[in-house]
Residue frames relative to the residue before (quaternion, step in Angstrom):
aa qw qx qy qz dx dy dz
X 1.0000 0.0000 0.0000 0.0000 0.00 0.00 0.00
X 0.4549 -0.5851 0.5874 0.3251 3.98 -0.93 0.93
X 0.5242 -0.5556 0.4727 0.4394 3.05 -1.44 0.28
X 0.5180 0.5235 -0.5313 0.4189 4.18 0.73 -0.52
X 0.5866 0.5294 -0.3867 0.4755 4.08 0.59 -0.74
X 0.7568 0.4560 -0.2882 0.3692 3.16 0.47 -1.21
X 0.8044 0.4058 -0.2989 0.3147 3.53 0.92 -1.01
X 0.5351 0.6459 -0.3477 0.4189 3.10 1.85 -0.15
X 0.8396 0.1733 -0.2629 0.4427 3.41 1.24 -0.08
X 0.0366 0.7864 -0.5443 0.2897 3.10 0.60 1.62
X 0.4168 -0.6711 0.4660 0.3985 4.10 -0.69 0.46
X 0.2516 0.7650 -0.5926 -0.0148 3.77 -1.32 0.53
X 0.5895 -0.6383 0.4723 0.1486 3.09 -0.67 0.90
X 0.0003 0.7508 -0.6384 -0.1696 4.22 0.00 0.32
X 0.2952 -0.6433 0.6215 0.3357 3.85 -0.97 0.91
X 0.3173 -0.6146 0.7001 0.1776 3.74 -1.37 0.91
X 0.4100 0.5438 -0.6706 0.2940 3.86 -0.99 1.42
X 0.4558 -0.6883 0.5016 0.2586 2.81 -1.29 0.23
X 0.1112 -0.7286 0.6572 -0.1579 3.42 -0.07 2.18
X 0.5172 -0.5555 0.5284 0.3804 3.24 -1.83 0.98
X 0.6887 -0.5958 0.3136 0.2690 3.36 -1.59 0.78
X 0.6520 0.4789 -0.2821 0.5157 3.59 1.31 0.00
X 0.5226 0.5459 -0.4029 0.5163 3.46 1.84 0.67
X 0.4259 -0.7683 0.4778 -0.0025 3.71 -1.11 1.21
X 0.5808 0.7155 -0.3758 -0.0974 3.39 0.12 0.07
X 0.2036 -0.8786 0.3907 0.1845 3.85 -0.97 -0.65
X 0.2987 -0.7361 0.6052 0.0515 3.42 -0.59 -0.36
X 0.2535 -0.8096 0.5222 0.0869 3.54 -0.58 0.87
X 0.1595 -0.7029 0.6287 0.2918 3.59 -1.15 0.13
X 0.8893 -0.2033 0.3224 0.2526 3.48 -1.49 -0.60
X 0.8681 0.2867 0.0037 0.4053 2.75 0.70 -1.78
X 0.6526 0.5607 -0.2682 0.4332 4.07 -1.10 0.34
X 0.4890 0.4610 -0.3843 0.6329 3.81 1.17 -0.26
X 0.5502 -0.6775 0.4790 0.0942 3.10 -1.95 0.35
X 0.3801 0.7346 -0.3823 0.4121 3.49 1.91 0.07
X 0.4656 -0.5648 0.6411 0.2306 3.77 -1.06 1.17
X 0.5987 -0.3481 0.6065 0.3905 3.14 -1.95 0.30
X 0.4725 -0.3916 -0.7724 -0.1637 0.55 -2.68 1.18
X 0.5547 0.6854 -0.3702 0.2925 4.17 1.26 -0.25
X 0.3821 0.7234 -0.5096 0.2664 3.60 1.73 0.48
X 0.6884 -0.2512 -0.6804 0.0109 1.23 -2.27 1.50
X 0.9303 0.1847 -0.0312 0.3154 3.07 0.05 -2.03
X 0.0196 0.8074 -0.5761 0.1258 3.73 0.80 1.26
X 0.3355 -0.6940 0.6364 0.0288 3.43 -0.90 1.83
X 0.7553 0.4328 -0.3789 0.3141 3.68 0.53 -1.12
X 0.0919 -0.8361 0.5124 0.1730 2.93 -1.42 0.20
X 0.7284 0.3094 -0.5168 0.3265 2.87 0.93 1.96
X 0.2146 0.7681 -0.4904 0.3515 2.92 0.89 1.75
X 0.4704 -0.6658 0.2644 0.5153 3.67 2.08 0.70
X 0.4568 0.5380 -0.6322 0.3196 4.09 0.43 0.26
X 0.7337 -0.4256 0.4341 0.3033 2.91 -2.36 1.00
X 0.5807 -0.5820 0.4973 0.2771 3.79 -1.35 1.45
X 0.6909 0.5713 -0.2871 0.3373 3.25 0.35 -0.74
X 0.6833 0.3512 -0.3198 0.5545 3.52 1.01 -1.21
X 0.6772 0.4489 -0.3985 0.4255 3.91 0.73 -0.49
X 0.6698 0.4409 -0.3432 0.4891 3.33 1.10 -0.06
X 0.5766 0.5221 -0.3623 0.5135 3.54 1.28 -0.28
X 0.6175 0.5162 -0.3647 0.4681 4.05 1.10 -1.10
X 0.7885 0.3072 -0.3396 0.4106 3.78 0.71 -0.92
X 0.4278 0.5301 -0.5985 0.4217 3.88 0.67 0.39
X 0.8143 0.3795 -0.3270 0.2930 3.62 0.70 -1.52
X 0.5377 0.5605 -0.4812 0.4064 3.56 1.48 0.05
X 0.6666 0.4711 -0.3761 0.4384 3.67 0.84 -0.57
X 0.4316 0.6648 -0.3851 0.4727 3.46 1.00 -0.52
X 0.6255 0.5903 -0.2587 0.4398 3.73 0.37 -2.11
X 0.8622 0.3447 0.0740 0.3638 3.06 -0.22 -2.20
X 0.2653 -0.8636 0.3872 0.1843 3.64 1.32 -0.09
X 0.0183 -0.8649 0.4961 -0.0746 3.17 1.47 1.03
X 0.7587 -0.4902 0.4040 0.1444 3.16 -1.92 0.55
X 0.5660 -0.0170 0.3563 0.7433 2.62 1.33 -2.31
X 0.6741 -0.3811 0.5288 0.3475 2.95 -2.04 0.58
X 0.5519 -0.4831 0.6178 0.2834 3.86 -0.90 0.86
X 0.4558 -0.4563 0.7484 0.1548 3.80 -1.64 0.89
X 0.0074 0.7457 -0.6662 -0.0084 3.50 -0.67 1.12
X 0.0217 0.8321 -0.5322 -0.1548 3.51 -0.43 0.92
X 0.7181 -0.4856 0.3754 0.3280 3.39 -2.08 0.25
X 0.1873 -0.8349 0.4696 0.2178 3.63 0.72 0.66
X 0.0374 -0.8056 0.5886 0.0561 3.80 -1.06 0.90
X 0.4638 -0.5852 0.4726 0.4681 3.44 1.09 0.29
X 0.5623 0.6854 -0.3692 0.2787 4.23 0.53 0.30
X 0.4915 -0.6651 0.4399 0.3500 3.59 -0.36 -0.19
X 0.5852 0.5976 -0.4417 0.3246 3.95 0.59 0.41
X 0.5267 -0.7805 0.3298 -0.0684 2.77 -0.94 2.13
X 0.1614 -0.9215 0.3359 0.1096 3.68 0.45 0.69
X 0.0699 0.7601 -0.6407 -0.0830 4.09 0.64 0.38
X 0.3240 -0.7104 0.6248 -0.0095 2.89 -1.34 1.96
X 0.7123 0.3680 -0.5214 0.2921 3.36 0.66 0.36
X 0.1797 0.7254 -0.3685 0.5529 3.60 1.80 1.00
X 0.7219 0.5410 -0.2621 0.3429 3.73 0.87 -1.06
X 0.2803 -0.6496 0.6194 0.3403 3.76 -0.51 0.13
X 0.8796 0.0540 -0.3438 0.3245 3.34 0.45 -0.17
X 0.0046 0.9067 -0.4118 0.0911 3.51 0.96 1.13
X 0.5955 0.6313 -0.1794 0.4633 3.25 1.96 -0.24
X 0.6684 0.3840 -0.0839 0.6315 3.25 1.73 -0.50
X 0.4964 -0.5555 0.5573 0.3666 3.51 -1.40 0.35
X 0.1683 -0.8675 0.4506 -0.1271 3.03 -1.18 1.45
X 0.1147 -0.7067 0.6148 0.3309 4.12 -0.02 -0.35
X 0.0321 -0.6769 0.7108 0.1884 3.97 -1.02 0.27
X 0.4045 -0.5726 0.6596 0.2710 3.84 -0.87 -0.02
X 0.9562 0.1977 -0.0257 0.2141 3.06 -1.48 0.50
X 0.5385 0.5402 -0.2908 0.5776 3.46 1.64 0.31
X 0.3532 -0.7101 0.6037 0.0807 3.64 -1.48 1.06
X 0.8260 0.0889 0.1367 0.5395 3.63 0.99 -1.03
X 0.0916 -0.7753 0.6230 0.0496 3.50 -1.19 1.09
X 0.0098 -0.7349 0.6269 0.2583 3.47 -1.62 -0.08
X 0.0460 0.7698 -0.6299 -0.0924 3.84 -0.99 -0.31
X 0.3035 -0.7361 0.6039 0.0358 2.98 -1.47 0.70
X 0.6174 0.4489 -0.4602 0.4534 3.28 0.82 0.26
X 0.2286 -0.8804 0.2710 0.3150 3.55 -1.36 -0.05
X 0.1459 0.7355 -0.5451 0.3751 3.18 0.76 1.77
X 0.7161 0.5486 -0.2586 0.3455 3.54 1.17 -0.59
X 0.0338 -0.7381 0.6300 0.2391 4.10 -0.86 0.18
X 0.2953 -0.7591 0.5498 0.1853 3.49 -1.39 0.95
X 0.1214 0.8466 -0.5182 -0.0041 3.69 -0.37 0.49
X 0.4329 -0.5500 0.6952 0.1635 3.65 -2.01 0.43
X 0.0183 0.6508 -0.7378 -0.1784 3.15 -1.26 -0.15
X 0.0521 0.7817 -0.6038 0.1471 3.82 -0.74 1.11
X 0.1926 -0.7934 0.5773 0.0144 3.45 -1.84 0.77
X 0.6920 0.0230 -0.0922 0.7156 3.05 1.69 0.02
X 0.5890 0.6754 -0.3519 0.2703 3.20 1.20 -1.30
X 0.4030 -0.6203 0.5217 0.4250 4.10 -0.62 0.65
X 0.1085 -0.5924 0.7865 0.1365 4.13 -1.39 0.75
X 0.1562 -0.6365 0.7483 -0.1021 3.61 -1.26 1.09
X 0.2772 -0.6348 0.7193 0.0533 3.37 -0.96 1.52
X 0.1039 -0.6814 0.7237 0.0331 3.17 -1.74 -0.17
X 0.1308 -0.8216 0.5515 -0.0613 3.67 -0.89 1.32
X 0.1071 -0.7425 0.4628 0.4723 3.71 -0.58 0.07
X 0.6357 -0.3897 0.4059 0.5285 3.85 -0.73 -0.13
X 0.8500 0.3331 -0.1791 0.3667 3.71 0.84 -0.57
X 0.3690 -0.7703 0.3269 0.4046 2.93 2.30 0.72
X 0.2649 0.7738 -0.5183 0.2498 4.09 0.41 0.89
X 0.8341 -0.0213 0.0480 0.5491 2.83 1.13 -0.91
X 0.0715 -0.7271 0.6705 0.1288 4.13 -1.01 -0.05
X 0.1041 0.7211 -0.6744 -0.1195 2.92 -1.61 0.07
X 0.2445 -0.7965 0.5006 0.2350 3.58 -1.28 -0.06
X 0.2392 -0.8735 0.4236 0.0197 3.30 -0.59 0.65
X 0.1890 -0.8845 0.4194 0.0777 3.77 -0.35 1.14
X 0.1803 -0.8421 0.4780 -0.1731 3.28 0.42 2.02
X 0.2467 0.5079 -0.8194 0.0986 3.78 -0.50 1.42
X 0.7450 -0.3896 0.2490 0.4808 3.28 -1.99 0.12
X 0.6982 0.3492 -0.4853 0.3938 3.73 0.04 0.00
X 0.6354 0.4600 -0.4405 0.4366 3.54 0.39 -0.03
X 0.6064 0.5763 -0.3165 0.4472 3.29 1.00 -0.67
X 0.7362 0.3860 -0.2061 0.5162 3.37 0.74 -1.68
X 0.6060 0.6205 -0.3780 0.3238 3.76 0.95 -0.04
X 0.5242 -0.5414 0.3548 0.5534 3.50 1.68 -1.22
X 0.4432 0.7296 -0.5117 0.0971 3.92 0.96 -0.41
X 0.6673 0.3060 -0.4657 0.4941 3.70 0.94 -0.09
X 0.5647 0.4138 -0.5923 0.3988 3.72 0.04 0.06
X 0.5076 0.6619 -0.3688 0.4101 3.50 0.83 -0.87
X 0.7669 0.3588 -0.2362 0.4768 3.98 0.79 -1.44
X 0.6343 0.5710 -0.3575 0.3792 3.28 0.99 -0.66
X 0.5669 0.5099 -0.3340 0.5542 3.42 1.00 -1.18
X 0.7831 0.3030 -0.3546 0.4113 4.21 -0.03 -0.75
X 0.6596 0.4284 -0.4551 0.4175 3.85 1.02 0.42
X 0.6223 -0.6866 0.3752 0.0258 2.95 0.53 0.95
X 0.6689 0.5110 -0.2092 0.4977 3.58 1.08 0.26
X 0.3368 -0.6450 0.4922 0.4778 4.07 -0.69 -0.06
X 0.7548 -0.5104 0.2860 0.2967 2.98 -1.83 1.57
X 0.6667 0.5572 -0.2619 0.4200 3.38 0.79 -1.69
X 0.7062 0.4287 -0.2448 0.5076 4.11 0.70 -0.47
X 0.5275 0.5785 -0.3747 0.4967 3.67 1.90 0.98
X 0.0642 0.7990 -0.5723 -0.1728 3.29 -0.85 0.06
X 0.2329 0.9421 -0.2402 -0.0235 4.03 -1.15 0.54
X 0.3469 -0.8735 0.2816 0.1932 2.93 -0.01 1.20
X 0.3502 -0.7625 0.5067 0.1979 3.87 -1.42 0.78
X 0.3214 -0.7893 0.4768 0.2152 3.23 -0.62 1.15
X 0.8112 -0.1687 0.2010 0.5225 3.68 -2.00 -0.35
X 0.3360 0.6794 -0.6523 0.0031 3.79 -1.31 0.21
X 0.5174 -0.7627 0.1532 0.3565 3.06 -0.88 -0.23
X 0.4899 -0.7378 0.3551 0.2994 3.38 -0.63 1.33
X 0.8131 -0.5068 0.2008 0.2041 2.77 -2.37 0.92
X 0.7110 0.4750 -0.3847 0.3477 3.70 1.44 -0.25
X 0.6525 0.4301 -0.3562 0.5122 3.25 1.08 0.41
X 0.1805 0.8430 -0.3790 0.3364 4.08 1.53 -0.45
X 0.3970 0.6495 -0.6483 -0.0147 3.71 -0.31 -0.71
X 0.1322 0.7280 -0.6714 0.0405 3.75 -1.71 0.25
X 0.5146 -0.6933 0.4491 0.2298 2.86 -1.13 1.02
X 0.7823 -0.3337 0.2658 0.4540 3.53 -1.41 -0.38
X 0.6605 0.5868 -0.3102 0.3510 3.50 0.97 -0.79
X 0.7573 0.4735 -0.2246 0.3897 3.53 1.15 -0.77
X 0.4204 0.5923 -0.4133 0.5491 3.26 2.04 -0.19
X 0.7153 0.5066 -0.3460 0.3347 3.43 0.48 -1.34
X 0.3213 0.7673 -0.1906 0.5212 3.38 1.33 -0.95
X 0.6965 0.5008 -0.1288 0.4974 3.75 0.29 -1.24
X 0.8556 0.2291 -0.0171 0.4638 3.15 -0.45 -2.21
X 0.5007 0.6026 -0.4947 0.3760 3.77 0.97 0.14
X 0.7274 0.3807 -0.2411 0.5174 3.38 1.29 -0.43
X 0.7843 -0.0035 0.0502 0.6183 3.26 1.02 -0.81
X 0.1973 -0.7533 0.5996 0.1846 3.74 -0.83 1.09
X 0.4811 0.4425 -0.6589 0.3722 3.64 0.54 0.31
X 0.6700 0.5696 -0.4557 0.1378 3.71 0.48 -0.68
X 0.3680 0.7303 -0.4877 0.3057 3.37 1.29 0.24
X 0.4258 0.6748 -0.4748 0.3714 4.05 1.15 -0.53
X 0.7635 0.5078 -0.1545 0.3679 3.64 1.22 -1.33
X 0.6956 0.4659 -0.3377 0.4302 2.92 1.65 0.37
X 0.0881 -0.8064 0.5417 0.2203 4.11 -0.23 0.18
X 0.2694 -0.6530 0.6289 0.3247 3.96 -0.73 0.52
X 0.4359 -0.6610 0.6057 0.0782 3.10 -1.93 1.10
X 0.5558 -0.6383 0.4307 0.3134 3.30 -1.15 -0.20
X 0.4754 0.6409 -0.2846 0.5312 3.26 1.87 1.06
X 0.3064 -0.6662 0.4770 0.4845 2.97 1.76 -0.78
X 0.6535 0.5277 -0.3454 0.4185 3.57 0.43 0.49
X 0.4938 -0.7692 0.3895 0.1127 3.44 -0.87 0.64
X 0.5031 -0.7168 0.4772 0.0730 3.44 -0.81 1.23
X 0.3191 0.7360 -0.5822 0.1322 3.85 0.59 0.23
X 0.3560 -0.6528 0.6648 -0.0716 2.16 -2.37 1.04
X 0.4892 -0.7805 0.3887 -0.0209 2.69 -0.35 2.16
X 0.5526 0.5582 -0.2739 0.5549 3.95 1.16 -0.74
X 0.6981 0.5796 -0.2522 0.3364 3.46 0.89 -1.11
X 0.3876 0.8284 -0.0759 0.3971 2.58 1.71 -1.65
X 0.8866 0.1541 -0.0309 0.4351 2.75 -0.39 -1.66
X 0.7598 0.3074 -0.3909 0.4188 3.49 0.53 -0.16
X 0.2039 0.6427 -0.5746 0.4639 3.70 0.78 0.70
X 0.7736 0.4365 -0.1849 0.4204 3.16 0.10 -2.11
X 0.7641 0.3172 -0.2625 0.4967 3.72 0.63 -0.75
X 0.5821 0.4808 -0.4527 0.4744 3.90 0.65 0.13
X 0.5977 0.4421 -0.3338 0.5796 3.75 1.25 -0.43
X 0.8561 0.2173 -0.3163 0.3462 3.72 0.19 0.28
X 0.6740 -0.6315 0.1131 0.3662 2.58 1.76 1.43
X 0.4553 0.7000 -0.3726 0.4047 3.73 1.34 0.80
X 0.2693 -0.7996 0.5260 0.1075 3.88 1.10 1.38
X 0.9615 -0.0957 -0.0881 0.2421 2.98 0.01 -0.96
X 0.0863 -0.7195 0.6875 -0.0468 3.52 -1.39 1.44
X 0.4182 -0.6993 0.5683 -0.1148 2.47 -1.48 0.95
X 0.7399 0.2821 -0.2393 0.5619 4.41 -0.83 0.34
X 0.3369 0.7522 -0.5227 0.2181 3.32 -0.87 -0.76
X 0.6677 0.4570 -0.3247 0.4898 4.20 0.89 -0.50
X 0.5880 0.5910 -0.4862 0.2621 3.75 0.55 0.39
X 0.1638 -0.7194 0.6638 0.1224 3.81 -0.73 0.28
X 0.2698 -0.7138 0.6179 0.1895 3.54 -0.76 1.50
X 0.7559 0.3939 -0.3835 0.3555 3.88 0.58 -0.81
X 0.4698 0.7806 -0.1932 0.3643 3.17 0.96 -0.39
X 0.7140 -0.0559 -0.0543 0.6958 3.63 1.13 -1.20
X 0.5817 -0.6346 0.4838 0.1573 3.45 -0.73 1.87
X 0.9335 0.1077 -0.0008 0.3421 3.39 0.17 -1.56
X 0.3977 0.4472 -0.5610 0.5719 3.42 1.13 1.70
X 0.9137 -0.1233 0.0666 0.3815 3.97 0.74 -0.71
X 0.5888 -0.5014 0.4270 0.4686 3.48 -1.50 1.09
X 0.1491 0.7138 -0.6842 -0.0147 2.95 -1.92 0.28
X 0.4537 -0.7497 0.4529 0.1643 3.26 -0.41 1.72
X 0.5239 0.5774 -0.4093 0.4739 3.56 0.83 -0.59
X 0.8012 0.3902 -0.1801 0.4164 3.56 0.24 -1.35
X 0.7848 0.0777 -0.0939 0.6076 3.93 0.66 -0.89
X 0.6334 -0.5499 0.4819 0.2533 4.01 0.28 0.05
X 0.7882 0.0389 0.0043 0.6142 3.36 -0.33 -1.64
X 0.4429 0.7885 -0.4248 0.0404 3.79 -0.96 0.94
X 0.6162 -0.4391 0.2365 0.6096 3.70 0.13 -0.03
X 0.5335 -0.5260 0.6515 0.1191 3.05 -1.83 -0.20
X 0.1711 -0.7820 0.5800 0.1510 3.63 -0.79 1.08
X 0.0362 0.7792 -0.5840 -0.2245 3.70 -1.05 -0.72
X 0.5703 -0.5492 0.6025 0.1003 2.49 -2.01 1.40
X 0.2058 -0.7847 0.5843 0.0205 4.47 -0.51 0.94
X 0.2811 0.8222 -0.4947 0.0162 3.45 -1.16 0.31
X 0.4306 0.7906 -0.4301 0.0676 3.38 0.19 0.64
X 0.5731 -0.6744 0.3576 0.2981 3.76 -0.63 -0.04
X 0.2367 -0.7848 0.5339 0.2075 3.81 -0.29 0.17
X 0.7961 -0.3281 0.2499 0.4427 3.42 -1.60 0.74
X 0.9198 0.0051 0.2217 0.3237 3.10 0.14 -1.64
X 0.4131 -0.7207 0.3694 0.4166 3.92 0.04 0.79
């Protein structure tokens, strides 16, 4: 297979909202990249130990696919809430690694915004007037920490003139957490207990989708969108660390183009 064959059949997910037309996004699946088991096919990260080459071969064939601008800002994910505006970056034009960031936005359109996730929830973000996007990496500690107030607050716009959608993670029937990550929750918000069901472990079932749009209907963002995928759940659309441990890395895209 050429590599144009190859990148054309590469898994991606298309988020279904209603983004101005000069707004890009995506979502990878699994499959179509060149990484060996257990990181088969299409493993973006590159530090989940797969061979450089195939993670460096999977992210040409996603830019290829998706006819990206630029190489995607690939940050060091810490589960934390710092917000990266890539058009701030000298090298916002080029594939990069930042350290220590959860979530970007940009408004220009030379830039791509991206997650890399395995269960963890990635949450895009659009304005209604396609100015700006951002993307946000949302497991329960980022979440329960602030990283979408955090994105909202650095876009710079009223909440209500946002729109955003939650990608694959993993859903609430497979979720367990202990007592600490509920608490976590209801320290900020006691309605968020709804997101939690008790098991027959004594442990708690939480729903991460729920989660996150709580958090984003309280800072006045109506409308979201996605939210019904379960990475552990279907095996052979996506990695999930929960389910096999050692495995690739998906990613969540967004960026905007010149012109609608």
């Amino acid at each position: 297979m050429n590599s144009a064959s190859r990148a054309a059949s590469i898994g991606l997910l298309t988020p279904e909202w209603p983004a101005p037309a000069n707004v890009r996004a995506a979502f990878t699946l699994r499959s179509g990249g060149a990484s060996e088991p257990p990181f088969d096919t299409l493993n973006l990260g590159a530090h989940v130990g797969d061979d450089a080459r195939a993670v460096a071969q999977n992210r040409r064939l996603l830019s290829d696919a998706l006819r990206l601008p630029a190489e995607p800002v690939w940050m060091q994910q810490v589960h934390g809430i710092e917000v990266l505006d890539l058009d701030l970056l000298e090298s916002a034009g080029h594939a990069a690694s930042i350290a220590g960031a959860d979530a970007a936005l940009t408004r220009g359109g030379g830039n791509v915004c991206g997650v890399q996730v395995a269960d963890c929830m990635p949450v895009l973000l659009s304005a209604r007037d396609g100015s700006v996007v951002a993307v946000a990496h949302a497991g329960w500690r980022g979440l329960a920490s602030g990283v979408l107030e955090a994105t909202v607050r650095r876009i710079t716009i009223e909440p209500r003139g946002l729109i955003a959608w939650l990608g694959p993670a993993i859903g609430p029937a497979h979720f367990e957490v202990g007592d600490e990550v509920r608490r976590a929750f209801l320290a900020h918000d006691s309605a968020a207990s709804a997101a939690f069901v008790a098991n027959a472990r004594g442990r708690w079932q939480c729903d991460l989708a729920a989660l996150a749009r709580a958090r984003l209907t309280a800072l006045g963002v109506a409308a979201v969108y996605g939210g019904s995928w379960c990475t552990y759940a279907d095996a052979s659309r996506f990695f999930s660390y929960r389910r096999d441990g050692r495995c690739g890395r998906m990613a969540a895209l967004i960026w905007r183009e010149d012109s609608p």
